[in-house]
C-alpha positions in Angstrom: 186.7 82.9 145.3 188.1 86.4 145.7 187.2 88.4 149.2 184.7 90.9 147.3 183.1 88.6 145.6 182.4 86.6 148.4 180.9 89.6 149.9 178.7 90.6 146.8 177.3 86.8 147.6 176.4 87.0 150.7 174.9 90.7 150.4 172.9 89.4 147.8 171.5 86.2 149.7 170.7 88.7 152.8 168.4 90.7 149.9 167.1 87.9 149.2 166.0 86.8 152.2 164.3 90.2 153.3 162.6 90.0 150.1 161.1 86.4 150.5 160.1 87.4 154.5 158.0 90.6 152.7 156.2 88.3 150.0 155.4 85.6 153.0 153.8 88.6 155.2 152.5 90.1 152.1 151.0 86.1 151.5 149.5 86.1 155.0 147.7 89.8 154.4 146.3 88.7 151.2 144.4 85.6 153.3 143.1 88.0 155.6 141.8 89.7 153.1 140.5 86.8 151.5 139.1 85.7 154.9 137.4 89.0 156.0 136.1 89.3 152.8 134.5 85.9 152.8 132.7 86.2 155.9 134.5 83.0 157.5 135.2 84.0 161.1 133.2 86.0 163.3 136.2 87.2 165.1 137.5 89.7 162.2 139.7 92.1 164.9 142.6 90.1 165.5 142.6 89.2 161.8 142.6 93.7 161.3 145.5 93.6 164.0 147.6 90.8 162.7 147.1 92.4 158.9 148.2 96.0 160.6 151.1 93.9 162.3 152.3 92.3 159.0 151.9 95.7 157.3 154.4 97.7 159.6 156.9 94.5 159.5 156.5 94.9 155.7 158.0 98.4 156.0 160.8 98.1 158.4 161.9 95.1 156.4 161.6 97.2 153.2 163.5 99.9 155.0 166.4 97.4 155.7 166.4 96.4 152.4 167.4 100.2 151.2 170.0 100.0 153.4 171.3 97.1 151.3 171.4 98.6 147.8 172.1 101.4 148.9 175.6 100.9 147.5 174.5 98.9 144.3 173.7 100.1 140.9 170.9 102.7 139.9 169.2 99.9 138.0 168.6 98.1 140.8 167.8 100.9 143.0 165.0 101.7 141.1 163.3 98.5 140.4 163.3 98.1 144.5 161.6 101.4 144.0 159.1 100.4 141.9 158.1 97.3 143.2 158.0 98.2 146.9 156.5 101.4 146.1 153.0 100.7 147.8 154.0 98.3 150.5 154.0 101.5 152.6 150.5 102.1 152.3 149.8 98.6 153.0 147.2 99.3 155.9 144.9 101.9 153.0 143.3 98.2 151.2 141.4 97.7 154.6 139.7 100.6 154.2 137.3 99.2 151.7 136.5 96.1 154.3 135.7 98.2 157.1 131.5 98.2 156.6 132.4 94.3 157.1 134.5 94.4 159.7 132.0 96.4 161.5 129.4 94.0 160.7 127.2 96.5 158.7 124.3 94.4 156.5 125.0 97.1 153.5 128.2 95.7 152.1 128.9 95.6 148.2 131.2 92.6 147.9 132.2 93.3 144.0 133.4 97.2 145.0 135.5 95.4 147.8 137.2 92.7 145.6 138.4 95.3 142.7 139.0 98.2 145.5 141.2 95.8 148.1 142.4 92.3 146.5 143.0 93.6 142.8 145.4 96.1 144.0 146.9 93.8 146.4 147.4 91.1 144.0 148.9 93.7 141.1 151.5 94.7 144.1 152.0 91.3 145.4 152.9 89.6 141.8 155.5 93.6 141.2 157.2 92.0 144.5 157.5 88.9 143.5 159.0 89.6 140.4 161.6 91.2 142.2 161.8 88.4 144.8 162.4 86.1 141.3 165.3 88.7 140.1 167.0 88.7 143.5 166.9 84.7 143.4 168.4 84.9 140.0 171.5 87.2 141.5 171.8 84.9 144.3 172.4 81.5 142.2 174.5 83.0 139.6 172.3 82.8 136.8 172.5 86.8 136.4 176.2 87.3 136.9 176.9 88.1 133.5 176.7 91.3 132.2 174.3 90.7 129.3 172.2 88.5 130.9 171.8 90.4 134.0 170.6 93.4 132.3 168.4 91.4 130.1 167.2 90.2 133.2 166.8 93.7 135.1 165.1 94.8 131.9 162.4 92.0 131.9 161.7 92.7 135.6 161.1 96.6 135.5 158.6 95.6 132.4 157.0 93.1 134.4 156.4 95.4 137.3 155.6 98.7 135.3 153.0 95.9 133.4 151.6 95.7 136.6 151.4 99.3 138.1 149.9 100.4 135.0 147.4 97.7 135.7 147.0 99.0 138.9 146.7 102.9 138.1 143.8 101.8 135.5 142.0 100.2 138.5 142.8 103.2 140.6 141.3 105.2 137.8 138.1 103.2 137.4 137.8 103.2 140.7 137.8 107.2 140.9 135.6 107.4 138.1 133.0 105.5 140.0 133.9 107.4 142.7 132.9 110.5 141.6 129.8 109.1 139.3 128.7 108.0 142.9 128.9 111.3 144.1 127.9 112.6 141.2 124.2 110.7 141.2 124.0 111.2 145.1 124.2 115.2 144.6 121.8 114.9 141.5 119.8 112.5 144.0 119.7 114.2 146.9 119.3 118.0 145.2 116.3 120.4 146.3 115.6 121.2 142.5 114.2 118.9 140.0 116.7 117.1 138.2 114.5 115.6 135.0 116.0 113.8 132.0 114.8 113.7 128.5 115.0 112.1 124.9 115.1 114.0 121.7 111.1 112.9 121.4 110.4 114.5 125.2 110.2 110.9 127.1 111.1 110.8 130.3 113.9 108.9 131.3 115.3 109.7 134.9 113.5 111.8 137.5 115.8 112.5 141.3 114.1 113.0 144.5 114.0 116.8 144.0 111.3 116.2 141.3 108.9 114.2 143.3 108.9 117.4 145.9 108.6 119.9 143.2 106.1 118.0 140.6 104.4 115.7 143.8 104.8 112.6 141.3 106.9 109.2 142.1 109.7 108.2 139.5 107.6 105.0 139.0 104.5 107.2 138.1 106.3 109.5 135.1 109.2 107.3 133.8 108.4 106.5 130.3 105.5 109.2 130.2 106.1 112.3 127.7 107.3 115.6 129.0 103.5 117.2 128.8 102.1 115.9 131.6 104.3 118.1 133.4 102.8 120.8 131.7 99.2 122.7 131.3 97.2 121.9 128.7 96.7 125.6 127.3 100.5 125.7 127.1 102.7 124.6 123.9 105.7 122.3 124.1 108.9 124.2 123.4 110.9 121.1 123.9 111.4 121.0 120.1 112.7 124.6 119.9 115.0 123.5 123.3 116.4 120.7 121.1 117.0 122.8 118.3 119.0 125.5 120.2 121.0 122.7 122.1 122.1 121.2 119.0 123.3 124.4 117.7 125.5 124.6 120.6 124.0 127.9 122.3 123.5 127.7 126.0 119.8 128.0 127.7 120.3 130.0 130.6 117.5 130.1 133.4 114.0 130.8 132.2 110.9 130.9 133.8 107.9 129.4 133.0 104.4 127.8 134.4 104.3 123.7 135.1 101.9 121.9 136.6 101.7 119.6 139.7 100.0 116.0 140.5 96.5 117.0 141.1 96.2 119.9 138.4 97.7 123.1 140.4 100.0 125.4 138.4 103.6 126.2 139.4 106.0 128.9 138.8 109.5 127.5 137.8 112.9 128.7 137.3 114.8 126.0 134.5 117.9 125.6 133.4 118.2 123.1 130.0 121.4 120.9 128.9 122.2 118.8 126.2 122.8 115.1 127.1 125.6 113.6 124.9 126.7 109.8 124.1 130.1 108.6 124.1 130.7 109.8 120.0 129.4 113.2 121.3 126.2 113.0 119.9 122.8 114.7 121.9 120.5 111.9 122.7 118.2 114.0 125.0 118.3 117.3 127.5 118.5 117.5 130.9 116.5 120.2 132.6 117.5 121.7 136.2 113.7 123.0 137.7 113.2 125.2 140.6 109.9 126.3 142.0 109.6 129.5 142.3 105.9 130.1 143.5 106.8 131.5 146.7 109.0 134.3 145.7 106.4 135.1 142.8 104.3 135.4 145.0 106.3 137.5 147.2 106.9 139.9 144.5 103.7 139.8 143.2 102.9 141.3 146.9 105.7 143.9 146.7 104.5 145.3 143.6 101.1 145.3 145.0 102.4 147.0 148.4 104.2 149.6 146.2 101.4 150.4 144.5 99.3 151.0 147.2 101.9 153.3 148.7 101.9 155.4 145.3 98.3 156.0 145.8 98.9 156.7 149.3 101.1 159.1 148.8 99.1 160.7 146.1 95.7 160.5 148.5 97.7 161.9 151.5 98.4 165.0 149.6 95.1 165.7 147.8 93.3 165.1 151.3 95.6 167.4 153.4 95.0 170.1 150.8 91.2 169.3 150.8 91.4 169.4 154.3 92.1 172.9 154.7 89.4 174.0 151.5 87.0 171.9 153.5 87.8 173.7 156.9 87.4 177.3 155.4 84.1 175.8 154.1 82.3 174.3 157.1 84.1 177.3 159.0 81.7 179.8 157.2 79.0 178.0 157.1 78.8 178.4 160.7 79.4 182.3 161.3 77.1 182.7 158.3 74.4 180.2 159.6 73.4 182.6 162.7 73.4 185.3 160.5 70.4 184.0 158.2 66.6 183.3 159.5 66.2 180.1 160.9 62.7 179.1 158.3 64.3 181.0 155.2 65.9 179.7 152.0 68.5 180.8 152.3 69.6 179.1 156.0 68.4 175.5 154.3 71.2 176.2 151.4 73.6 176.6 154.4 72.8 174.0 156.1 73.0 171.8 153.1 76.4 173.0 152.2 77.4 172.4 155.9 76.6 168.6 155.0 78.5 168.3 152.0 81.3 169.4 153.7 81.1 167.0 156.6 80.4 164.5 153.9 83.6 165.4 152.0 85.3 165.4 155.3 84.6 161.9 156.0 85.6 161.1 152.7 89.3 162.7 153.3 89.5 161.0 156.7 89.0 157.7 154.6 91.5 158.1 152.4 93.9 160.0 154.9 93.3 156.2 156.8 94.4 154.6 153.8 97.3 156.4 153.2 98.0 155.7 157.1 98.4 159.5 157.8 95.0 159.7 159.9 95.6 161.5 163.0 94.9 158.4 165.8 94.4 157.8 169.3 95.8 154.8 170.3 94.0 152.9 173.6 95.2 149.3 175.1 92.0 148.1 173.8 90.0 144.6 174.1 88.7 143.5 171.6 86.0 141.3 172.9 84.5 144.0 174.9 84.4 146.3 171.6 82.7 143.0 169.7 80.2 143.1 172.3 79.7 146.8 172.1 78.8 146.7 168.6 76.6 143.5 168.3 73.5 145.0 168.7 74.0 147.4 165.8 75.8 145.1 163.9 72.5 142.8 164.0 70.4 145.9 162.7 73.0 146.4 159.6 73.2 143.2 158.9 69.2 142.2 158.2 67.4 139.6 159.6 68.1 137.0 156.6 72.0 136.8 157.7 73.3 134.8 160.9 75.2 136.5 162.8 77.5 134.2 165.1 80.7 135.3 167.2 83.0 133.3 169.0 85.4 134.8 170.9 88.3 134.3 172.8 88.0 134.6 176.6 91.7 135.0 177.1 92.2 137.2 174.5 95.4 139.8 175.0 95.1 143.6 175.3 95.7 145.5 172.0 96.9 149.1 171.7 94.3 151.0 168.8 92.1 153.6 168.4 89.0 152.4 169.5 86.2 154.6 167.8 88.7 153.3 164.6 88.7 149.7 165.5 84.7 149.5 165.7 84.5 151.2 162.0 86.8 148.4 160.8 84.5 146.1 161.9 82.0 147.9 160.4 83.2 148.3 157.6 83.9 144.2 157.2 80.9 143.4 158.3 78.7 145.5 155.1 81.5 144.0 153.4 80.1 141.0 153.9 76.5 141.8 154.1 76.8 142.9 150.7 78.8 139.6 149.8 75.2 137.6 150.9 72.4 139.7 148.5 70.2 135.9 149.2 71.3 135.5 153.0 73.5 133.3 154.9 76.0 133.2 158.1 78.3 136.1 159.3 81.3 134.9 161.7 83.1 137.5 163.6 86.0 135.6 165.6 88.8 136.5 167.9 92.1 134.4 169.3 95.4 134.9 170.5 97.8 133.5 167.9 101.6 133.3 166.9 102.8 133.9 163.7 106.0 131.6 162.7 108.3 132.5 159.8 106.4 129.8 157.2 103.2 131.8 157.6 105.0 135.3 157.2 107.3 134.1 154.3 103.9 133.5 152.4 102.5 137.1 154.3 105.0 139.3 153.5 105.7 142.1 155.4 104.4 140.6 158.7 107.1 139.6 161.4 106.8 136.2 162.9 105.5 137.0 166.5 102.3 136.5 169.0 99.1 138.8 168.0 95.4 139.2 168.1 93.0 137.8 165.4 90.2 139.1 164.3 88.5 137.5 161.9 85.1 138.4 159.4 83.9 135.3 157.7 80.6 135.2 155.5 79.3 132.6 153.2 79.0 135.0 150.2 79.9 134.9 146.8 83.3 134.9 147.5 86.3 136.9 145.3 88.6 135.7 142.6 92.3 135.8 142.4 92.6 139.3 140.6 89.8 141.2 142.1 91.0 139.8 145.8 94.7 141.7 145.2 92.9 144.8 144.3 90.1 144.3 147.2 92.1 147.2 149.1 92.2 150.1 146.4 91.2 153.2 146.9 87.9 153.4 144.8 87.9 150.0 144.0 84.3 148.8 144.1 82.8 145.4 142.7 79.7 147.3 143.5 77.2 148.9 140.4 77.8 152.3 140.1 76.1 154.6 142.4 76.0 151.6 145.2 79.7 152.1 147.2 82.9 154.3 147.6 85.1 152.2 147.2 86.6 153.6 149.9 85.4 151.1 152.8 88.3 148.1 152.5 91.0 150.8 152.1 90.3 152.5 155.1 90.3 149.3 156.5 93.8 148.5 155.5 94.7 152.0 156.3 93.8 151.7 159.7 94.9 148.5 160.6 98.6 149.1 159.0 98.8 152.7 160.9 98.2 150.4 164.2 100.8 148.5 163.6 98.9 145.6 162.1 98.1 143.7 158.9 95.3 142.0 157.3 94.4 139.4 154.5 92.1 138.2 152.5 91.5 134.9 151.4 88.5 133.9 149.0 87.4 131.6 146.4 83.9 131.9 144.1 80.7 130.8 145.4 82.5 129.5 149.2 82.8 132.9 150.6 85.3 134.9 152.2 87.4 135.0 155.0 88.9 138.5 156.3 91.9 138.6 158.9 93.1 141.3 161.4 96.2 140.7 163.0 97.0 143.2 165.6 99.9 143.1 167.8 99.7 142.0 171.5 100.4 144.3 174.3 101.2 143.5 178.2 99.3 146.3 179.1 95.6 145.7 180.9 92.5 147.2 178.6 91.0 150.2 180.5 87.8 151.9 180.1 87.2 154.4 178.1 86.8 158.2 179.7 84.4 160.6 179.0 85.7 164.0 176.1 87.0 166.9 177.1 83.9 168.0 175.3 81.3 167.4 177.9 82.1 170.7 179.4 81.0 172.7 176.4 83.4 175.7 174.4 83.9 179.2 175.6 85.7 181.6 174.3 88.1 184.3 176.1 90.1 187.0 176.3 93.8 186.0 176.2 95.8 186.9 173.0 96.7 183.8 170.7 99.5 184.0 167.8 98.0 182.7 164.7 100.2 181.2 162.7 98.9 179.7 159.4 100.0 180.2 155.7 97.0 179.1 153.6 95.6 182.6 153.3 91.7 181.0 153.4 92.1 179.4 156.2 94.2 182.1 158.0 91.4 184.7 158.0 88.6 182.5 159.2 90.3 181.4 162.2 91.1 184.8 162.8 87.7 185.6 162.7 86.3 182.6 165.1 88.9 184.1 167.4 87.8 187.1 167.8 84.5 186.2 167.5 85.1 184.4 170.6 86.6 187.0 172.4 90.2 186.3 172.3 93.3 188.8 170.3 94.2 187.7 167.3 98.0 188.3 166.4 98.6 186.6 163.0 100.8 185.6 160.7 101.4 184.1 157.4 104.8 182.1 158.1 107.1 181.4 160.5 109.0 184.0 160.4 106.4 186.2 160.6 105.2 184.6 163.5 108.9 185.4 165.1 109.0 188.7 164.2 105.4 189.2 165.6 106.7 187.4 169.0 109.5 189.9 169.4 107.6 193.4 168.7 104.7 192.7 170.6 104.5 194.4 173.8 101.9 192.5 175.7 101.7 188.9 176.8 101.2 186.0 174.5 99.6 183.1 176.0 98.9 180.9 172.9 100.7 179.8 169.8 98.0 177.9 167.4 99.7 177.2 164.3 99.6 174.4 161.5 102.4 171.8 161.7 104.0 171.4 158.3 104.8 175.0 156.9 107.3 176.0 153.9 111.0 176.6 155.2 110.3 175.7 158.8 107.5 173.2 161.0 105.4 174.1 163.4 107.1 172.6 166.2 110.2 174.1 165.2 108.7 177.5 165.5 107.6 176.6 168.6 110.8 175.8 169.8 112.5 178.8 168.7 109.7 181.1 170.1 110.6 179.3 173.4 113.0 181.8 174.4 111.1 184.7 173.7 107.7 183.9 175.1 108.1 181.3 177.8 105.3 181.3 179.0 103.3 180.7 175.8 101.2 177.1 175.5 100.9 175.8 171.8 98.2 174.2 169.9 99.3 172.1 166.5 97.2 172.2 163.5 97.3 169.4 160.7 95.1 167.7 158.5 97.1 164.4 157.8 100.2 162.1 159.5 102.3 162.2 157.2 105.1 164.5 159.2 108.8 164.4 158.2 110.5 163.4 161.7 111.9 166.4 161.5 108.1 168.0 161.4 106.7 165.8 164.9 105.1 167.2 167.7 106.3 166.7 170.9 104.3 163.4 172.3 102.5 165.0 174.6 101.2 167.8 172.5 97.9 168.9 172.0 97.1 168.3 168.3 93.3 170.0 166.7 92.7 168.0 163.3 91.5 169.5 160.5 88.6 170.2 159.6 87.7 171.3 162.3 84.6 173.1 164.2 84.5 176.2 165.9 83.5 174.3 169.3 86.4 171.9 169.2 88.4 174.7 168.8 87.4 176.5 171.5 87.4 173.8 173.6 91.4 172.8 172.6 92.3 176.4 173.6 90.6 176.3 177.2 91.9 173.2 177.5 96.3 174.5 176.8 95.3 177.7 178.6 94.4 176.1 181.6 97.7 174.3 181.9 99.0 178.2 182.4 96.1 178.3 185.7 97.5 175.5 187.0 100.9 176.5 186.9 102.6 174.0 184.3 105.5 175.4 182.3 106.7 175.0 178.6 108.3 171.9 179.8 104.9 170.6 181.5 102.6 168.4 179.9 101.5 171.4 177.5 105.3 172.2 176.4 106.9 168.8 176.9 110.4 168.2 175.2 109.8 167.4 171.7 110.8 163.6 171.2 110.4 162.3 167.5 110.0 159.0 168.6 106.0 159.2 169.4 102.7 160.6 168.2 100.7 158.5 169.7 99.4 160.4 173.3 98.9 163.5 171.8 95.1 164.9 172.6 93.1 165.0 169.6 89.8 166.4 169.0 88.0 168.5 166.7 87.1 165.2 163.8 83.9 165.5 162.1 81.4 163.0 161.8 80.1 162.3 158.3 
């Protein structure tokens, strides 16, 4: 036999017997396998270590093997290729058997045979094949040309047969793969997931459903599609249908469901068609989202806009009223000494001095409202002002209504105006007297409570955070849903005409927002209604209250006082309480006026009273620019209403004189800045303090009138 082909011999034997060595290993693995699968030894860790063993002799053997035909024939080449394409990966079919190995109970048997010892088998029978072709080289049978291409031939089939084989497992197996995924994402999914037939049964229902409908799958499966629905509401499944099976998408619409139990639901759906395997629709699937809360949450941002329309609108008629109203009462009191005490004529004045206070105290309501009341905020407890009012509260109420409080003895320190506070109160509580026209039980509460971001998200815009409750409970008639988000209007009254304002809840809310607060309402018909103040905690400690500035009576006097005021009414008739008074009058009817005045005069000016917001330039402006010129000049603000530009505030400390106002408090605000001049505090003193934006909340106020 020639040299070479003794050679070809031997290098062929040498295949052969790698190749047997991988299908005895690759023997072995498949009876671990088998064994692990089985559950026949308790021990399954040196069985994973002797498989992971076998595995990596599988490949160094394999890489010898390329070594070998490395200098054969691209036929054979290949078919090594394809039949020892996987044994790399040998150590991936243990994957499948790892829940057993680490002796989880959960362990799907089936998914583990067609996943580990299908795909082993389909490469174990590829190698032997080529273990069979090598034996065929080796004994001769292939030498001949014909026959050993035949036989190459038959062998790639073979093992191609059986890759294919494989890839269609593989492919099964990553279809259910993602179908698993697939129904765990549709399973585990926030929204309702809800199936469909064409005739509105119901057919599959995920977890999502049970939270947003509050039935289990075993209490609606089978049922029809209207029992997720209200009874006064149609079923547009049919027109769904319809619209799917033209083809034309359903994007998300909302709607109203209903619950287990009966409550209605705001929902957000999404509907698709359903198809069989020929592509026909068999039913529609419908993606649900409840939506209640951010209804709701709009529903209470429309309402908040609305009430910040009328505010607006209120806020300007009132500061305009305000200074009509002034020049009215203002009047009436030079004309009222004038006129005999016992004759007609003093009565009519007297009477129009009343309706003018009464129109006042209607313009401070809605100037609360609009939160653009001037305030005087206190650290405040609330207990003590409780306490205060209980005694008058009992003589509101009437004797056929309970009055019961219960109140918190550790309750925190609040920063309000008090004398506004105890009208709130007031206010609630003939709120709720007139709730109880038969009698019943009035329950004014307080408590320290925290506000988390589940509460707020349903309270919008209140900030999670600690505050003090005050709450007004009666046992009334109670509110529905639509009069209850109207209850704080602006004339909004339940009341027959003639019997209410309208103005009492409104200037409730007013107040209680321009403190920083917020309050709710919650009611149902015939069980009452429950009123909540939540006002934020301070650190501070409460103090008591100190006696007006007032207590020392008004004077007048003889210092000159720039006047600076551009309603031409209202001008005038302070100029003539001034000099009634005693003091001279320089005035003007604008700003610059005002400067122009400030630089001409000769004399001293010792007082600059002027109203805050002013066309082309504020008060405080002014005062700032008159700083220079007149240093030694005190100021006194004039306003009506809150509602500044920041550009238009007051220095904090600044003394403020609202309007309307009387001729004693205005008196008694001028002694008051000219006194700061006696005891020698200058412009940047507690009279002229630096203007700061940031604050209008010490300013001295006085000079409201009592309706």
């Amino acid at each position: 036999m020639p040299e070479q082909q003794i050679r070809h011999c031997r290098r062929n034997q040498k295949k052969l017997e790698l190749a047997e060595q991988i299908l005895d290993y690759s023997n072995r693995n498949l009876e671990i396998s088998m064994e692990i699968l089985m559950g026949g030894r308790k021990e399954i860790e040196p069985l994973a270590m002797e498989q992971a063993e076998n595995s990596a002799a599988i490949a160094g053997l394999l890489q010898e093997m390329r070594e070998y035909v490395e200098g054969e024939g691209d036929e054979e080449r290949d078919l090594l290729e394809a039949a020892g394409a996987q044994w790399s990966r040998t150590l991936n079919y243990a994957q499948p058997l790892e829940p057993r190995m680490e002796g989880q109970r959960r362990f799907d048997t089936a998914a583990a045979t067609a996943n580990v010892i299908l795909p082993h088998l389909l490469d174990h029978n590829s190698w032997k094949a080529f273990v069979h072709f090598l034996r065929a080289q080796a004994d001769g049978s292939g030498t001949a040309e014909n026959g050993n291409r035949d036989l190459t031939t038959r062998t790639r089939q073979l093992v191609r047969t059986h890759q294919e084989m494989k890839s269609a497992v593989a492919e099964r197996k990553r279809m259910a793969e993602r179908l698993s995924q697939l129904a765990s994402i549709i399973e585990l999914s926030t929204d309702a997931i809800v199936i469909y037939t064409l005739d509105g049964t119901i057919v599959s229902w995920n977890t999502g459903a049970e939270g947003v409908y509050g039935y289990s799958a075993n209490e609606v499966l089978g049922r029809p599609r209207s029992v997720l629905s209200p009874p006064d509401q149609p079923d547009d499944l049919p027109a769904t249908v319809a619209t799917l099976k033209r083809g034309e998408r359903i994007q998300r619409y909302e709607t109203v469901h209903m619950r287990k139990g009966g409550k209605r639901i705001d929902v957000s759906m999404t509907m698709s068609p359903v198809k069989d395997g020929n592509d026909e629709m068999v039913g529609a699937a419908a993606i649900t989202r409840d939506i209640s809360d951010r209804k709701l949450l709009e529903k209470q941002l429309r309402q908040a806009q609305r009430m910040e329309a009328l505010g607006q609108l209120s806020g300007g008629i009132a500061h305009d009223f305000n200074n009509l109203l002034s020049v009215i009462g203002g009047y009436c009191e030079l004309l009222e000494p004038e006129l005999p005490p016992d004759g007609v004529l003093h009565r009519n004045c007297e009477q129009i001095k009343k309706a003018g206070e009464k129109a006042a105290g209607l313009t401070r309501q809605l100037l609360a409202f609009t939160r653009q009341q001037v305030l005087e905020p206190r650290v405040l407890d609330l207990n003590a002002v409780v306490l205060d009012l209980e005694k008058m509260l009992n003589r509101v109420i009437g004797e056929d209504i309970e009055l019961r409080t219960s109140l918190d003895r550790s309750l925190a320190a609040v920063k309000a105006d008090r004398g506004q506070i105890e009208q709130v109160i007031m206010n609630l509580v003939v709120n709720a007297r007139d709730a109880m026209p038969n009698g019943g039980r009035l329950t004014v509460q307080t408590a320290n409570v925290v506000v988390d971001e589940s509460f707020t998200r349903r309270h919008h815009p209140q900030a999670p955070g600690a505050y003090v409750r005050l709450s007004v409970t009666d046992t009334g008639v109670g509110m529905d849903t639509e009069t209850q988000t109207r209850i704080f209007e602006p004339f909004f009254t339940t009341k027959e005409v003639g019997k209410g304002t309208g103005l009492g809840l409104s200037t409730v809310y007013g107040v209680i927002r321009q403190s920083g607060g917020h309050i709710w309402v919650d009611s149902q018909l015939g069980r009452g209604s429950a009123f909540e103040v939540y006002l934020p905690m301070v650190q501070e400690s409460a103090r008591h209250e100190r006696s007006s500035a007032g207590a020392d009576g008004a004077t007048g006097g003889t210092e000159t006082i720039l006047l600076v005021e551009d309603e031409d009414a209202l001008r005038e008739l302070t100029r003539e309480l001034l000099a009634g008074s005693g003091y001279r009058v320089l005035e003007a009817s604008s700003p610059e006026k005002a400067i122009e005045a400030a630089r001409n005069y000769r004399g001293p000016i010792h007082l600059l009273l002027t109203d805050v917001v002013m066309p082309r330039m504020s008060g405080p402006r002014l005062a700032q620019s008159l700083e220079a010129i007149r240093p030694e000049m005190q100021v006194v603000y004039m306003s009506g209403y809150m509602g500044f530009r920041q550009s238009q505030l007051p220095e904090p400390d600044a003394i403020l004189l609202a309007k309307p106002f009387k001729r004693e408090a205005l008196l008694r605000k001028l002694r008051e800045a000219l006194a700061l001049n006696l005891e020698g505090a200058g412009r940047t003193g507690a009279g002229r303090a630096k203007a700061d934006p940031s604050s209008f909340a010490r300013m001295r106020i006085c000079g409201q009138t009592s309706s």
